[in-house]
N, C-alpha and C positions, 0 to 999 in steps of 0.2 A: 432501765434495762439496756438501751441502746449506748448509755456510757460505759456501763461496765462492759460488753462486749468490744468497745471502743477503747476501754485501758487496756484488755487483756491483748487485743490486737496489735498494738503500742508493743508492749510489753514483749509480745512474740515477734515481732520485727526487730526491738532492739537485740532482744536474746540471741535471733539467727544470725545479727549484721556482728555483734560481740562475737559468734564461737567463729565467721569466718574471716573476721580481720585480725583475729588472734591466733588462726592457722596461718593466715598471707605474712606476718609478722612472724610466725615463728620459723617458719620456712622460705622467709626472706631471701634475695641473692643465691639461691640454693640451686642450682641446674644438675639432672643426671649428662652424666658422660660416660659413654662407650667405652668400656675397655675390652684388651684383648693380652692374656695372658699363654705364655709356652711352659708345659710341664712336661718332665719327664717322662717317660713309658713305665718304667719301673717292669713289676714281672705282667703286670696286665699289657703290654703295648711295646713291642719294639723300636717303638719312634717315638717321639715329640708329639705333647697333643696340645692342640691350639684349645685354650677354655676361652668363652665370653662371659664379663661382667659389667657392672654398671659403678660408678662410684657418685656420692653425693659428696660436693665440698660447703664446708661451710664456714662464709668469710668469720673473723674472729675465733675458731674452735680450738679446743685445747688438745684434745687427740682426735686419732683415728680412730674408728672400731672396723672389725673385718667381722662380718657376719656368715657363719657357712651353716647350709641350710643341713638337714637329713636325711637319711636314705628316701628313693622316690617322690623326691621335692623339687625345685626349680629355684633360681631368682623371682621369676615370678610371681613364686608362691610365698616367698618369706619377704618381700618388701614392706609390708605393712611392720616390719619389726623395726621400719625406721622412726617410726614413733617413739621406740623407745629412747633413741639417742640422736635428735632434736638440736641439743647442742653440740656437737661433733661432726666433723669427716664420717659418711661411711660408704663402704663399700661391699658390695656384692657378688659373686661368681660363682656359678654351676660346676659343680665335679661331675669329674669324667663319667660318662654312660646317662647322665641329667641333663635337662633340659636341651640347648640349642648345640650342633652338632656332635650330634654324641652316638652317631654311626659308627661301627665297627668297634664301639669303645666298651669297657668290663669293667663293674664297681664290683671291690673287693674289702668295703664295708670298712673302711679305713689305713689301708695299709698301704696302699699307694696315693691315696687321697692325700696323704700327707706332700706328697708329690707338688700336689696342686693349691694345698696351702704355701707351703714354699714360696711357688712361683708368684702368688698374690702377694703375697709379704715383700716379696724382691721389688717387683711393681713398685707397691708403696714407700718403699725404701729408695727406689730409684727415683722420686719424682722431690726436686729441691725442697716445696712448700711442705709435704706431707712427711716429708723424713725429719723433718727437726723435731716432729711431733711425738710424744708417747703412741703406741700400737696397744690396742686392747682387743679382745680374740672375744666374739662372743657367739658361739657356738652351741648347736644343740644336736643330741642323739649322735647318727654317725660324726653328724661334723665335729664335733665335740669332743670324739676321739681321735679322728685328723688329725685334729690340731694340738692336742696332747701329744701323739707319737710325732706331730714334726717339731713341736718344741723339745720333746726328747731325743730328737735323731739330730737334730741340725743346729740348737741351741741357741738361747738368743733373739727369738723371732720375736716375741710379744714382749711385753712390760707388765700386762696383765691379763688376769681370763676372768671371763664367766661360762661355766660349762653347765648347760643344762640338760640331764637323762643322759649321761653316757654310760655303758655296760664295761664291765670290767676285764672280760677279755670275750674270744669269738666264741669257743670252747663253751663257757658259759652261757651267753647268751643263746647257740644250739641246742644245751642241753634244756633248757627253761623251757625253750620253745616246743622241744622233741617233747619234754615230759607234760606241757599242755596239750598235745594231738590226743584229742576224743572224739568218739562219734555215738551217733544216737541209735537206737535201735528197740521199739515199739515201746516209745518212751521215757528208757532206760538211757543214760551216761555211759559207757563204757571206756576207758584206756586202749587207744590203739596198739595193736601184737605190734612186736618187733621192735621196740622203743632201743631196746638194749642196743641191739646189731645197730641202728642206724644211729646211735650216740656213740658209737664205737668206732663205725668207719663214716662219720659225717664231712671230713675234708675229702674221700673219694669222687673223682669227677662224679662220677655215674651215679654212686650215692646220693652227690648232692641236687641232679636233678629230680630224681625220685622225692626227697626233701624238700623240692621247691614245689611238684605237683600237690601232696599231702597238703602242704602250707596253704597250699592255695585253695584246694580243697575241702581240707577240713578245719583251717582254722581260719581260713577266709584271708590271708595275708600273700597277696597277689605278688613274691620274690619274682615270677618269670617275665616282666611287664621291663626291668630291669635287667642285662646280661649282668650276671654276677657270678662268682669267683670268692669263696670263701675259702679264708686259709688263718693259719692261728695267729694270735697277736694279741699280746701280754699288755692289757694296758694299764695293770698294776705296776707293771716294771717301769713302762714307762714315768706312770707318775711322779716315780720315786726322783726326776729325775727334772723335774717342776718343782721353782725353786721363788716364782715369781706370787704375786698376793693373789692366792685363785677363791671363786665364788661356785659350789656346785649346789645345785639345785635339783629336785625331783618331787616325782608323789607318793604320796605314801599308798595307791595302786597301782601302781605302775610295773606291769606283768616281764616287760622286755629290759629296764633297768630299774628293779626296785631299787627302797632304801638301801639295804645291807650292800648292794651290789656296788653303788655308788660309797659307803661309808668307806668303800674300803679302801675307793679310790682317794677317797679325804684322806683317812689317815696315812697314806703311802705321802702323799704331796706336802713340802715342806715349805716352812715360810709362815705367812700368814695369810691366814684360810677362813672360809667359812664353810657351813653346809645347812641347807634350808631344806628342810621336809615338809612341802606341802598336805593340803586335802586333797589335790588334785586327784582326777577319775580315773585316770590312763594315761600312756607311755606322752610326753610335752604337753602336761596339760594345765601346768601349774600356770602358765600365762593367760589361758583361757577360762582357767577355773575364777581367777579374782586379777583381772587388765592393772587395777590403779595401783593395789597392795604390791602387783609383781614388777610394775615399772619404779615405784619406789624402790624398793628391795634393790635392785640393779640399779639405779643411778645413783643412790645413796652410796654403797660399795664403790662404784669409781669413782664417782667425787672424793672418798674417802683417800682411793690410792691418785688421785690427781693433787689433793691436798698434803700430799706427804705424811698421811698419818696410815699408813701402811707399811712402814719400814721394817727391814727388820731387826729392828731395835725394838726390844720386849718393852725399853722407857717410853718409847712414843705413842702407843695404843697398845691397851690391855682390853681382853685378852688376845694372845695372837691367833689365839683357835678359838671356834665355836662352834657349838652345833644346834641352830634352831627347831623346832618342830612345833607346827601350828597344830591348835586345839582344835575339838571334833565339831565346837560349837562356832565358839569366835575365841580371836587372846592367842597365844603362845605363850609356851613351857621351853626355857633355857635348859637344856643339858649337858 
């Protein structure tokens, strides 16, 4: 008896000293570094706003990846997404009104955020070792539209995306939410009055604090924790205008960017594309719902466009579109 608890002890020692010297190894030479980026004010901000990020460099990498986090998130809360991309450059930084100095500042849920992708991009671009390298954008929720309308406003930024849970425009996403406000009352579901009126005039300053209380209230979605500033933004238009190999992703419950909402962003976006419909529970959950299947999924796709077999040349990989959707059980169904 005393040997077998004697292998398995063995056994559990080499197991733990294997997964930590294959973490010290995989994150080898890898140091965060401080960054400090300047973005414009846009209509949130008459001035220059100083953001802080972090970057990881990694000796031998083949790109960069810029990771922006979404709405009422941090760097410090999406760092663990450096797992995903292990072998690469990446970097991190807070949009305006997030995380560290973000006094006096207003998120306007992408439209000047783009701002602040920009300026990250610039960064990366200006520094000799990381500029010769491809730029990959992998983003989720608001950041995710960021970085769609700053590839559509300023051109050029990325090489490629994965966008995960973006909403199609603001408009929409208001309405989704305005038409989820219910409350209870002696056990009953009801529809909150006034849905009309406040889908009507929902970019009204005053409106939309009244909208932020409700939210907070009755659908438990704490907007005022955040200064925010909603205002319309097409990010269908935008897409059309996304030209590079993009990866969008979502769940198929996903209340804040369902399927359709995102399809439609697929089909605007040209080149070659993909689109992955999780099982996922709710609005970024396809990462959490299955960690290993979702980091394949995404490193396979950039390997794909790091191997040149994303061109857009319909000869080099067929097809140039596709659209997955995982089964209820296990498996996927190509459509």
């Amino acid at each position: 008896m005393k040997r077998v608890w004697g292998v398995i002890a063995v056994f559990f020692f080499i197991s733990t000293a294997s997964a930590r010297l294959e973490k010290y190894f995989k994150y080898a030479g890898v140091y965060p570094e401080r960054v400090r980026i300047q973005s414009e004010g846009g209509i949130s901000s008459p001035q220059m706003l100083t953001r802080e990020g972090v970057l990881y460099r990694k000796p031998g990498a083949r790109a960069t990846v810029l990771v922006c986090h979404g709405f009422m998130c941090s760097v410090a809360d999406v760092k663990f997404l450096r797992s995903l991309f292990d072998k690469y450059n990446v970097m991190f930084f807070d949009f305006r009104a997030h995380g560290e100095h973000a006094d006096k500042q207003c998120c306007t849920f992408g439209r000047d955020e783009a701002y602040d992708v920009k300026a990250a991009v610039d960064f990366i671009r200006s520094d000799r070792e990381l500029s010769a390298l491809p730029l990959i954008s992998y983003a989720f929720s608001m950041g995710a539209v960021s970085c769609m309308n700053a590839q559509a406003r300023f051109g050029g930024l990325f090489d490629c995306a994965v966008w995960d849970c973006p909403f199609e425009s603001t408009e929409d996403l208001l309405a989704r939410s305005i038409s989820n406000l219910e409350f209870s009352f002696m056990g009953q579901q009801f529809a909150l009055p006034g849905r009309r009126f406040l889908k009507k005039f929902a970019y009204n300053q005053y409106v939309q604090e009244v909208l932020k209380w409700l939210l907070k209230t009755v659908a438990n979605i704490d907007a005022a924790q955040i200064p925010t500033r909603v205002v319309p933004l097409d990010n269908v238009a935008a897409a059309q205008k996304v030209f590079v190999p993009t990866f969008y992703i979502t769940c198929k419950k996903d209340a804040k960017a369902p399927p359709a909402a995102v399809r439609r962003l697929y089909e605007a976006t040209s080149g070659f594309k993909r689109l992955w419909i999780t099982n996922g529970r709710h609005h970024f959950d396809s990462f959490f719902y299955d960690p290993d299947v979702y980091a394949y999924r995404v490193s396979h796709f950039i390997e794909k466009f790091l191997n040149k077999q994303c061109s857009g040349d319909s000869t080099v990989v067929r097809p140039r579109e596709k659209i997955v959707v995982d089964g209820d059980i296990w498996g996927e169904a190509s459509i």
